[in-house]
C-alpha positions as CSV (number, residue, x, y, z in Angstrom):
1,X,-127.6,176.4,7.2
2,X,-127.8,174.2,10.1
3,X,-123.9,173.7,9.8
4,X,-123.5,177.1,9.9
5,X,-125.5,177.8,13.1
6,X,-123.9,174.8,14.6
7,X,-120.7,176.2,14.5
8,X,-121.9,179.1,15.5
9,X,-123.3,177.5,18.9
10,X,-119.7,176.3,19.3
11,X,-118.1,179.3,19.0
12,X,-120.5,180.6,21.5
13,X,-120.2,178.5,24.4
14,X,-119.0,180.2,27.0
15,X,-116.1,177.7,28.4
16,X,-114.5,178.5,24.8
17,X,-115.0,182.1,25.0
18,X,-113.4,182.1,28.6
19,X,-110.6,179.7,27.4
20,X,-109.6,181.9,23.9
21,X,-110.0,185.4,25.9
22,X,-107.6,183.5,28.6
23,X,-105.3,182.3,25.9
24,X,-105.0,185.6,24.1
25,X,-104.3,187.4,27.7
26,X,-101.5,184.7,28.5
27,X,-100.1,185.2,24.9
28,X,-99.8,189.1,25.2
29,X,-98.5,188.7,29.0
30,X,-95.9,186.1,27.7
31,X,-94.8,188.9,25.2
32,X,-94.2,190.9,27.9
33,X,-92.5,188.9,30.3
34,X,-90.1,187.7,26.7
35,X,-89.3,191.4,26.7
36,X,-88.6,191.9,30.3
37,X,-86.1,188.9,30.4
38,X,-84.3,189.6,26.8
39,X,-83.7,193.8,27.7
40,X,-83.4,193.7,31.7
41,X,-82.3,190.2,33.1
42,X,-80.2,188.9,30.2
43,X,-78.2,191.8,29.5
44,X,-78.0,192.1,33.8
45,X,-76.3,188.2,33.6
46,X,-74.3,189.2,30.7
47,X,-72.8,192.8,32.7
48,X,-71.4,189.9,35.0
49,X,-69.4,187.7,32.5
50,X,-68.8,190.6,30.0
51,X,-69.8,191.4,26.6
52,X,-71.2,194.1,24.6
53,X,-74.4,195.1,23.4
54,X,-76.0,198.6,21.1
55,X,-78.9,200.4,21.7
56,X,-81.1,202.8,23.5
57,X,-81.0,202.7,27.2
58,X,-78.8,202.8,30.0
59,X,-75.8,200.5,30.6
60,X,-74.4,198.3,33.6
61,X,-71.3,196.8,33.2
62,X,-70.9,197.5,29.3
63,X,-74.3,195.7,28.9
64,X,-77.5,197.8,27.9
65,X,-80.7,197.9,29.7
66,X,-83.2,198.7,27.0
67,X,-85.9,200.2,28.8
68,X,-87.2,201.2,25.7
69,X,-88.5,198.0,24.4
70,X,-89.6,196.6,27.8
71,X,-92.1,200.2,28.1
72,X,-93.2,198.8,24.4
73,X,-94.3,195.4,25.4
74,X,-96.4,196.9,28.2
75,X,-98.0,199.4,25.9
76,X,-98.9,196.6,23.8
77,X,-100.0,194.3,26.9
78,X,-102.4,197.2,27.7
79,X,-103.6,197.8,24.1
80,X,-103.6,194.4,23.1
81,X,-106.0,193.5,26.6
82,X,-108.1,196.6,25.9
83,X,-108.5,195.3,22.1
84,X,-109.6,191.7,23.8
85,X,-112.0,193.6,25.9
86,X,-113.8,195.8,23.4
87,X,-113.9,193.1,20.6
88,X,-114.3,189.3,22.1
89,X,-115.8,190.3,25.7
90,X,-118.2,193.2,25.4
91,X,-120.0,191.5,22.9
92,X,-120.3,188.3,24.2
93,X,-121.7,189.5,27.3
94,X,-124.4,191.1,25.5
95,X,-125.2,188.4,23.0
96,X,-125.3,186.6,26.7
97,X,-127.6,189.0,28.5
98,X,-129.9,188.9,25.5
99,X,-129.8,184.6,26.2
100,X,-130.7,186.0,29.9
101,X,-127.7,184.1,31.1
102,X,-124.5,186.6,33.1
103,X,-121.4,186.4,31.2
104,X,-117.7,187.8,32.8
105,X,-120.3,188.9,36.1
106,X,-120.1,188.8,39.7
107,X,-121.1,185.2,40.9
108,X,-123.7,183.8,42.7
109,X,-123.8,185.2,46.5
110,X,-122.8,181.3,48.6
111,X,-122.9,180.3,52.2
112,X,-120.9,178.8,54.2
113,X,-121.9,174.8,56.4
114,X,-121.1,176.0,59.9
115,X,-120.4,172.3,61.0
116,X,-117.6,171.2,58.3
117,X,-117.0,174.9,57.5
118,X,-117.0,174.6,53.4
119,X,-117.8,177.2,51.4
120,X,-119.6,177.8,47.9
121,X,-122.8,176.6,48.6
122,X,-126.2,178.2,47.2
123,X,-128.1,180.3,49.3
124,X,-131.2,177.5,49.0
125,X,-129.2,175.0,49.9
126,X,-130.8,172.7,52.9
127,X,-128.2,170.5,53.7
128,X,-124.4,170.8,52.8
129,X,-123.4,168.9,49.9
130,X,-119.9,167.6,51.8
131,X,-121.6,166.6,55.4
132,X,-125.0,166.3,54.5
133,X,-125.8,168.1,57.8
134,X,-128.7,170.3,58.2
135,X,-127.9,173.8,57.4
136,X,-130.5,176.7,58.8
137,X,-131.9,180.3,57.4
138,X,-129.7,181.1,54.4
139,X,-126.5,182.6,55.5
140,X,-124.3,184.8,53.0
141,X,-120.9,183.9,53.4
């Protein structure tokens, strides 16, 4: 048992929930961006040398411009995102609210050190982190 909630405390760690949630995203918008250069830009450098291509669209130059499949990919970008969201993210940001910690939430309000003028810094923050100078009544930035 202690295997299995082991691996379960990896799976839930929130830098590897991020990461596969970002690597799903990127894999769905890559599908997309495949479809948009194989049925608009390809056949576009193909009308200028020639050659022939079938299907359903419109054509330039004897080559086709499949709309058709390119209007599919996004339908499944959305979907596919929407299926992320509802499956992988709402969930894990309530099994994180119920841990008490935010998950996929706005961050932490910061300040900004008005001598070397970083930003990010907490709100309690007494002296800046990059200049160690003293900073005053917390500032949002």
């Amino acid at each position: 048992m202690s295997t299995l909630r082991g691996f379960k405390t990896f799976l839930m760690q929130g830098d590897l929930i991020v990461a596969a949630v970002g690597l799903a995203i990127a894999l769905a918008f890559s599908t997309l961006i495949k479809a948009f250069t194989d049925n608009v830009i390809t056949p576009l450098v193909n009308a200028a040398g020639g050659g022939g291509k079938t299907g359903l669209g419109f054509h330039v130059g004897g080559q086709l411009i499949n709309l058709g499949a390119l209007v599919s990919a996004v339908i499944y970008f959305v979907v596919f995102v929407a299926v992320i969201y509802f499956v992988i993210v709402v969930p894990y940001r309530a099994y994180q609210k119920r841990r008490g910690v935010t998950a996929f939430g706005e961050p932490a309000p910061t300040r900004t050190c008005p001598e070397c003028l970083s930003d990010g810094l907490p709100l309690k923050a007494r002296r800046c982190r990059y200049c160690a100078s003293t900073l005053t009544a917390a500032a949002p930035a």
